[in-house]
C-alpha positions in Angstrom: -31.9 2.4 26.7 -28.6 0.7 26.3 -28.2 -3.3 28.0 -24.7 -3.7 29.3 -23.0 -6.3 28.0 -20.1 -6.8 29.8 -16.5 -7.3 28.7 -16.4 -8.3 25.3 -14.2 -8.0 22.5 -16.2 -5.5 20.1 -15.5 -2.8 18.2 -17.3 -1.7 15.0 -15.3 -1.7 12.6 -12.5 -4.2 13.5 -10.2 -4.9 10.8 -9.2 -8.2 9.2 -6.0 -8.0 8.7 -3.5 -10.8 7.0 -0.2 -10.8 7.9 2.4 -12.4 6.1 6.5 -13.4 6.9 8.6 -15.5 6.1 9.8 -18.8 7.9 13.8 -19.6 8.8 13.9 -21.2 5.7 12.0 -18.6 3.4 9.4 -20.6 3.2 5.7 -17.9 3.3 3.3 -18.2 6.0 0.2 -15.8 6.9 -2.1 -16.0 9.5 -6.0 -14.0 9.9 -5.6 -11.5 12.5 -8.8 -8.9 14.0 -7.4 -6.6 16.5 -5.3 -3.5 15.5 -4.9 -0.9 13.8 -2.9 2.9 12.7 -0.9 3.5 16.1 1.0 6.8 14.2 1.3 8.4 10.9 3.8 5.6 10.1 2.9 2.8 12.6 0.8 -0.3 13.1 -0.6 -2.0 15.8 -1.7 -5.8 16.0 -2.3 -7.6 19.0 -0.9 -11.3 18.2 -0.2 -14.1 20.4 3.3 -15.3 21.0 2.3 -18.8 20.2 1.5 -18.3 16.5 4.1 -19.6 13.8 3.9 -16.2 12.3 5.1 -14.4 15.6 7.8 -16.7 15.9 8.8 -15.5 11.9 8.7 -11.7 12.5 10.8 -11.9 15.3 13.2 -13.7 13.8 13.3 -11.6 10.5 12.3 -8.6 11.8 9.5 -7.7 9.1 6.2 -8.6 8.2 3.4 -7.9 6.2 -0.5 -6.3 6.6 -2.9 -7.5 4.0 -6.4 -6.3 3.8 -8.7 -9.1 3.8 -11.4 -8.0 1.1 -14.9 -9.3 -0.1 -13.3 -11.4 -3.2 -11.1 -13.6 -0.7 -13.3 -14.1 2.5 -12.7 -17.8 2.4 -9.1 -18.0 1.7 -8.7 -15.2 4.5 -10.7 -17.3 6.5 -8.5 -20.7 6.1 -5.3 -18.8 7.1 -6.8 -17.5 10.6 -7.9 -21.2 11.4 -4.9 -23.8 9.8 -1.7 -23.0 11.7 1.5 -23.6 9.3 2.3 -25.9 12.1 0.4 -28.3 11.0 -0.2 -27.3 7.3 2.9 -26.1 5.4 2.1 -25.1 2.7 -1.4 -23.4 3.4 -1.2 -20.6 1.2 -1.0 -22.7 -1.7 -3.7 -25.4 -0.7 -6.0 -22.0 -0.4 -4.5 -20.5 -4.1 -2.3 -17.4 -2.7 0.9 -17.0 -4.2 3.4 -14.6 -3.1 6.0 -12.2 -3.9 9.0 -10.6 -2.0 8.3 -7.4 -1.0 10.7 -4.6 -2.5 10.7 -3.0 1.0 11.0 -5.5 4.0 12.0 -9.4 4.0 8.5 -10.5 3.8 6.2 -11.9 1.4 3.3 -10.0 -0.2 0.2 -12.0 -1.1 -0.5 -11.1 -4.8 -4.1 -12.3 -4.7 -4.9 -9.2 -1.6 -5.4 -5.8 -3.4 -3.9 -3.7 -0.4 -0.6 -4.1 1.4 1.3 -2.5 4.6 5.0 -3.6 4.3 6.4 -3.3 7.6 9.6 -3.4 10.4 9.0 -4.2 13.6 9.3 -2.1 16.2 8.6 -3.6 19.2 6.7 -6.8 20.8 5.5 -7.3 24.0 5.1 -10.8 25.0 3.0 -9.7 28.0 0.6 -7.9 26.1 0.9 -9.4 22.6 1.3 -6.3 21.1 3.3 -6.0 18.4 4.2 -2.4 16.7 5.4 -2.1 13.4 7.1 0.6 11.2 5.2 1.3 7.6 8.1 1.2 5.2 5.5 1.4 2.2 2.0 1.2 1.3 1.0 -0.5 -1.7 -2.4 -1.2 -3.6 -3.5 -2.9 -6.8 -4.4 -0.2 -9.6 -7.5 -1.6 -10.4 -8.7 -0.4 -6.6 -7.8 3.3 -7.6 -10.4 5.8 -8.7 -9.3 8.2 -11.5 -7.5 11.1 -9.3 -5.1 7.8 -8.0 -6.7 7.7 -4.3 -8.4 4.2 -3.5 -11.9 3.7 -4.4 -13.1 2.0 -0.9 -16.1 0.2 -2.9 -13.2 -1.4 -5.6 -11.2 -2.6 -2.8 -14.1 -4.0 -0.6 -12.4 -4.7 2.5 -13.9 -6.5 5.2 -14.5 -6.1 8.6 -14.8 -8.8 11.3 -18.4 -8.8 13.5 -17.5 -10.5 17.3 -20.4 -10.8 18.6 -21.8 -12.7 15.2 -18.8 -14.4 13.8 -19.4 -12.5 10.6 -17.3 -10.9 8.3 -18.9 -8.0 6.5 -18.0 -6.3 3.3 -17.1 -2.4 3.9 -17.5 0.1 0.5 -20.6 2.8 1.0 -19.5 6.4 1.5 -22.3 7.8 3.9 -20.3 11.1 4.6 -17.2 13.5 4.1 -14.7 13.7 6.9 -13.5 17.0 8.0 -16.4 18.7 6.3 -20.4 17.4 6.9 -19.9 18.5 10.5 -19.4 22.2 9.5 -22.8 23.0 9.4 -22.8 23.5 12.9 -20.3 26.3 12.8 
């Protein structure tokens, strides 16, 4: 039997996401963010509060970027979700990211993160937070790529934020094929 739990804010798995943009005067900021996700073959979907430094950033430049937060990096991924560059400047440094511009949008990508979503903005909605971006390019660091060039999910080791624990928990195993292990019911 399943025990209602009420409203929470769950979901299995829930990204970690670190988005990255540059201030008014190019200077890099990046902030943790949980909830979002693909919204379209080329879209993104985050749900950020207006009152973050890093909103403030993408709206003015109009680009920004999605990090995944992996295994290798949980602490530094952590520090940038709970120090606002409000108060700590230069937070990417004290935590030992350095950046680069990204070839595709005016943003900065982390060089530390293996995996990278360059992105436009589309749209925000201060009501609902949501902010929708346009994938300009995906890119990922070599050593996460299997043989045949697709990502090896284990190399990468993304993680994925638990609510209900305040846990962040390493992804990698392959427990199934998509679009083929549910066949044998055909």
């Amino acid at each position: 039997m399943k025990k209602n739990l009420g409203v929470k804010t769950a979901l299995y798995p829930m990204p970690v996401f670190i988005i990255g943009t540059y201030d008014e005067n190019g200077n890099p900021d990046a902030m943790n963010a949980a909830w979002g996700g693909i919204a379209d073959d080329n879209q993104i979907n985050i749900c950020l509060s207006k009152e973050h430094k890093t909103v403030k950033n993408l709206l003015k430049s109009g680009a920004f970027t999605v990090h995944m937060a992996d295994s290798a990096h949980v602490a530094e991924c952590d520090y940038v979700g709970i120090i606002s560059a409000e108060k700590e400047a230069e937070k990417l440094k004290k935590c030992g990211f350095t950046v680069s511009k990204s070839t595709f949008v005016n943003a900065p990508v982390i060089n530390e993160l293996p995996m990278v979503l360059e992105c436009k903005v589309i749209s925000y909605d201060e009501n609902t937070s949501r902010l929708l971006g346009s994938i300009e390019n995906v890119a990922i660091d070599e050593t996460c790529l299997k043989e045949d060039g697709k990502v090896d999910v284990k190399k990468l080791s993304p993680i994925t934020y638990d609510s209900f624990n305040h846990d962040y928990i390493a992804l990698g195993d392959v427990v199934g094929k998509a679009f083929s292990d549910g066949k044998i019911f055909f």
